[in-house]
C-alpha positions in Angstrom: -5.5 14.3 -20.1 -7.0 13.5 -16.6 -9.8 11.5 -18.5 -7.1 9.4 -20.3 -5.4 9.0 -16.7 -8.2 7.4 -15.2 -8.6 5.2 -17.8 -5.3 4.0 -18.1 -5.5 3.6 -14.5 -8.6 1.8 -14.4 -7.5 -0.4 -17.0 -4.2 -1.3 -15.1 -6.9 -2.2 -11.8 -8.5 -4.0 -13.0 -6.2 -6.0 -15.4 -4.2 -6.5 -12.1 -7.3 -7.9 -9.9 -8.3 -9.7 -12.9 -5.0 -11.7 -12.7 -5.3 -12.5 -9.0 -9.2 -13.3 -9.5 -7.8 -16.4 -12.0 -5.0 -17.5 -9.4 -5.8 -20.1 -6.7 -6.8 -18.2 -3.2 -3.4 -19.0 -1.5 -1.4 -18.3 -4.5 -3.4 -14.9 -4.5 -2.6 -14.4 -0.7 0.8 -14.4 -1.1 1.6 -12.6 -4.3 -1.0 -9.7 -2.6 1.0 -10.2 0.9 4.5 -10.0 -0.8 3.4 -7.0 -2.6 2.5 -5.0 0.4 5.5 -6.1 2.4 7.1 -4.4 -0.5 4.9 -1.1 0.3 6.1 -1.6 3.9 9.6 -1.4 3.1 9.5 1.4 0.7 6.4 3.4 2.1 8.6 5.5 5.3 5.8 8.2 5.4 3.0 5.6 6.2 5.3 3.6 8.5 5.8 6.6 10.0 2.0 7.3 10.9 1.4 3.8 11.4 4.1 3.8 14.2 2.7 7.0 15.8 -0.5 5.9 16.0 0.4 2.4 17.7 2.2 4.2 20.0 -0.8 6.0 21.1 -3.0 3.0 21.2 -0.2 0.7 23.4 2.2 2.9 24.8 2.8 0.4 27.1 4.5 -1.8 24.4 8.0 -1.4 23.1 8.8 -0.1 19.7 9.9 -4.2 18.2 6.1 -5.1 18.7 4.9 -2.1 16.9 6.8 -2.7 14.0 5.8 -6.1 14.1 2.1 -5.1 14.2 2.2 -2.3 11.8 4.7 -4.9 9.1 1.3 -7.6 9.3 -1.7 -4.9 9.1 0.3 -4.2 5.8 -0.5 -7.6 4.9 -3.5 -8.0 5.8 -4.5 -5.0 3.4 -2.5 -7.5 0.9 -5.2 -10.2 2.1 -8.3 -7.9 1.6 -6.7 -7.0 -2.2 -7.0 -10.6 -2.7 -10.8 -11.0 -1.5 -11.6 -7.7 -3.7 -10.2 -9.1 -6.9 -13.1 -12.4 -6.0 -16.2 -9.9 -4.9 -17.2 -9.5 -9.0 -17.2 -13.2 -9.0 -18.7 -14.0 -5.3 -21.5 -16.2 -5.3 -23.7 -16.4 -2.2 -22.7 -19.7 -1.6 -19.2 -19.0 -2.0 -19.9 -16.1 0.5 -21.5 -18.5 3.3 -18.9 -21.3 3.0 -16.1 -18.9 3.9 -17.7 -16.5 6.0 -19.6 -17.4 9.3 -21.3 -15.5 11.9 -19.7 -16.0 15.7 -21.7 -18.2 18.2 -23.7 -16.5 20.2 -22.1 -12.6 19.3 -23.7 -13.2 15.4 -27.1 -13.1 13.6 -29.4 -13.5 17.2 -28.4 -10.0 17.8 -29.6 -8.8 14.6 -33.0 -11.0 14.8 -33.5 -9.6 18.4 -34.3 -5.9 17.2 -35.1 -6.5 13.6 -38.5 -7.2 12.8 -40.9 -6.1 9.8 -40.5 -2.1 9.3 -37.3 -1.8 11.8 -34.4 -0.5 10.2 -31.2 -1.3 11.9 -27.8 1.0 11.7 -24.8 -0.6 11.8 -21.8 0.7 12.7 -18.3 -0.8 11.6 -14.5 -0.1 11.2 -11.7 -0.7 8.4 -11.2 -4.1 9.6 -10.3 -7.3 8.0 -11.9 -7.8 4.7 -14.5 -5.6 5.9 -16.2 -5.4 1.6 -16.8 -8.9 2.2 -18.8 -8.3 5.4 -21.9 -7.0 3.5 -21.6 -9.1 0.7 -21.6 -12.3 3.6 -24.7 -10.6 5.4 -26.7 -9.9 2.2 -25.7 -13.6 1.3 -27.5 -14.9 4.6 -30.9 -12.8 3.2 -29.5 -9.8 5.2 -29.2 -7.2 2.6 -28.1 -3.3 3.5 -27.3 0.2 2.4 -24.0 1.2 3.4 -22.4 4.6 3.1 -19.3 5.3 0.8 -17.5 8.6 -0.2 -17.3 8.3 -4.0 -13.7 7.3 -5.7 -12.0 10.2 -7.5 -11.6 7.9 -10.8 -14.8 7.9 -12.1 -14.5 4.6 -14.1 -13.0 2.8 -10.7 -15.9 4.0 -9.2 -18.6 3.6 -11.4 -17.4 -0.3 -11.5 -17.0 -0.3 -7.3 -20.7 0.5 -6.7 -21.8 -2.4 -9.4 -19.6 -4.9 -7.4 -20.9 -3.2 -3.9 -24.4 -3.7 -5.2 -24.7 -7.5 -6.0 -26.4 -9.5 -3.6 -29.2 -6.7 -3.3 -26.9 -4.6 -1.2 -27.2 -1.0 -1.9 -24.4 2.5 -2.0 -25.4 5.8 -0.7 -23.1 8.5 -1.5 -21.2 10.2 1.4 -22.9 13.8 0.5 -26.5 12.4 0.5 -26.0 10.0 4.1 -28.5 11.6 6.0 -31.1 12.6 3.8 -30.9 8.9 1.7 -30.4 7.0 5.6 -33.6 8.4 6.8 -35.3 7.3 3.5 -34.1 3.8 3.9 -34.7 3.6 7.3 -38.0 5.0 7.1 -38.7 2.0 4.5 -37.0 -0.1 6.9 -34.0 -1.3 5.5 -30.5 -1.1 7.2 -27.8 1.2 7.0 -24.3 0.8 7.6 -21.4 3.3 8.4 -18.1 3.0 8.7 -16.6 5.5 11.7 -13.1 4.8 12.3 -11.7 7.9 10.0 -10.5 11.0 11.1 -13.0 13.9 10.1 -13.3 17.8 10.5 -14.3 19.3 13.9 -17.4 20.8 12.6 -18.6 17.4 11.0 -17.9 15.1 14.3 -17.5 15.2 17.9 -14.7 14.4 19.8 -14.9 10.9 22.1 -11.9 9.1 23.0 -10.3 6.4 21.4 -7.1 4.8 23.3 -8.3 7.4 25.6 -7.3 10.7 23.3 -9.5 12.7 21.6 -10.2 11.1 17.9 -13.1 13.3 15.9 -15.7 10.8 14.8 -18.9 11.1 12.9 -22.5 11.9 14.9 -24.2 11.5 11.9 -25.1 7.7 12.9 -26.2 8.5 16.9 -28.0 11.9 15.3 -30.1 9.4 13.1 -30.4 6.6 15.8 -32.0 9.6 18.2 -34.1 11.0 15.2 -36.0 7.5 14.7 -35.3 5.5 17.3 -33.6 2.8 15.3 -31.3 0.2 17.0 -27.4 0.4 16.1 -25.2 -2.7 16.3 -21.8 -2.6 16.4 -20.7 -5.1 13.5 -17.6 -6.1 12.4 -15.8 -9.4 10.0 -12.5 -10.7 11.3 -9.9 -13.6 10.4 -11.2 -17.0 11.3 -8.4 -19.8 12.5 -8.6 -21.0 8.8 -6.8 -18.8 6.2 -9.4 -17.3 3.7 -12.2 -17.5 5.6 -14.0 -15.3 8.2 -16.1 -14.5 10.8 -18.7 -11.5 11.5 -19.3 -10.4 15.3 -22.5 -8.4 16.5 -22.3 -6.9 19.4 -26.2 -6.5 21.3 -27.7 -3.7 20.0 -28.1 -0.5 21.4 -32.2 1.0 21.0 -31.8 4.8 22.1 -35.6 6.7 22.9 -36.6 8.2 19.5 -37.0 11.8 19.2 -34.2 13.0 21.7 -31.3 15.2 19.8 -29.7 16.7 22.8 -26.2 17.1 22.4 -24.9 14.8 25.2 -27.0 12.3 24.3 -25.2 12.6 20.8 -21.7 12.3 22.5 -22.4 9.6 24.5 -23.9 7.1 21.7 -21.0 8.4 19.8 -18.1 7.4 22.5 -20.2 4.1 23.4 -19.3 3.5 19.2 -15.7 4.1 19.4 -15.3 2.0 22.5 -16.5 -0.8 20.5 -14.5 -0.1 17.4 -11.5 -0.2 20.0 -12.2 -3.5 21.8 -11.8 -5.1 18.1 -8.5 -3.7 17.1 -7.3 -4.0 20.6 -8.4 -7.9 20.0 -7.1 -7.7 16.4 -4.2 -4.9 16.3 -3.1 -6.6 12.9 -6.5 -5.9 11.1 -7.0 -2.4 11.1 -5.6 0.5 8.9 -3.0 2.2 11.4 -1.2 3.8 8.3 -4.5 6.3 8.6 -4.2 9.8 10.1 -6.7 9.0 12.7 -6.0 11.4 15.1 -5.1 14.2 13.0 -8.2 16.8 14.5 -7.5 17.5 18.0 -9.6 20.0 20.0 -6.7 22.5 21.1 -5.5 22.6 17.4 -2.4 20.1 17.9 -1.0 18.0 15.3 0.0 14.6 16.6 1.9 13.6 13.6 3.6 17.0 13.2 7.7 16.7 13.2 7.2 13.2 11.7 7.5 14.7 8.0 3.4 13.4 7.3 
């Protein structure tokens, strides 16, 4: 029965992003943006995270401009359902005439640290279209591994990694990150993670984001330290035109190889988040605040307890 739900499922997917993938790009914005205002309305529980969490990121804002916020990052996940249904199709060209890198914060940050046999680590957040940011790198003759936990449906996600792969990018599965990162490093190739969800205390360490405690992954400042690879902070964002993009990279950061130290861990790790937070304090539309990102706190508190999540 399960097997027959995913399949049905999978079929209903993709049927549904094959619709939007024949519909002009604006007419595929807003059918995609009117859907999730409809998932706004009728979605209380992630509202109701979503609200808690932006309330911990500006307190110093009143409860109208959360809302507002919280109503438009719903659409903007409409917008990236629109760009997903177009990544079977994307064509490097297509890629580069919609998304650009940002003068002077772009491509000369990468070119400054990578030369032949440097792997580079990238580090990035649920922001903005973020699929189509290595798809748009790997277009420019950029490509990279990037780390994903595998989708419960098997046929979703057998069909996700051959869309993740075009352009020569490559998937490494969530279980195998470190092993698989040090491999393509080693080789070096890139590798990029995505560090903006909430994890178990005994897979993270706790940095501040919005100055409380958020649980976030060492495995990218473990491997950084291990090989002495460069991390930049990279991350796509709305351009003034609708439908089209642009990709910021921050300078990178070159840690000494071979130190493992625990404080040296945190403070690579917090220098991460604090990067992760100047975007979506830049962009507070564009990130995924419906997320429990704060649920692991160090004295065992719940945030979002009280709030029926």
């Amino acid at each position: 029965m399960k097997r027959a739900a995913d399949w049905l499922f999978y079929l209903i997917v993709r049927g549904f992003l094959t619709c939007l993938a024949v519909l002009p790009l604006r007419v595929a914005y807003f059918t995609c943006e009117m859907i999730a205002l409809l998932v706004y309305l009728l979605d209380a529980k992630h509202r109701r995270i979503g609200l808690i969490n932006l309330k911990i990121a500006f307190p110093e804002r009143d409860v109208r401009w959360h809302k507002r916020v919280l109503r438009r990052s719903f659409m903007r996940v409409g917008e990236h359902a629109a760009e997903l249904s177009r990544l079977p199709s994307l064509t490097g060209a297509d890629a580069l005439s919609r998304v650009s890198y940002e003068p002077g914060r772009g491509l000369e940050n990468y070119h400054a640290v990578k030369t032949d046999g440097t792997g580079i680590l990238f580090v990035t957040a649920h922001i903005s279209a973020w699929e189509l940011l290595p798809a748009a790198h790997a277009a420019s003759g950029h490509p990279l591994n990037f780390i994903v936990r595998p989708l419960d449906n098997p046929y979703l996600d057998a069909w996700s990694l051959r869309v993740r792969n075009r352009h020569g990018n490559g998937v490494i599965a969530k279980h195998q990150a470190v092993r698989r990162s040090l491999q393509v490093l080693r080789q070096g190739g890139d590798v990029g993670f995505l560090i903006d969800q909430n994890i178990q205390e005994k897979e993270g360490v706790f940095v501040p984001l919005f100055g409380k405690p958020a649980c976030t992954t060492t495995s990218v400042a473990a491997l950084a330290l291990k090989t002495g690879s460069p991390v930049i902070p990279g991350f796509i964002y709305p351009a003034d035109r609708k439908g089209h993009y642009r990709i910021r990279f921050y300078p990178a950061t070159v840690p000494k190889a071979g130190s493992s130290h625990d404080d040296d861990i945190k403070r690579l790790t917090a220098a991460f988040n604090g990067y992760v937070e100047e975007m979506i304090r830049e962009f507070p539309d564009c990130w995924l605040w419906g997320h429990r990102r704060f649920r692991t706190q160090p004295d065992g508190s719940d945030p979002y307890a009280g709030a029926g999540v």
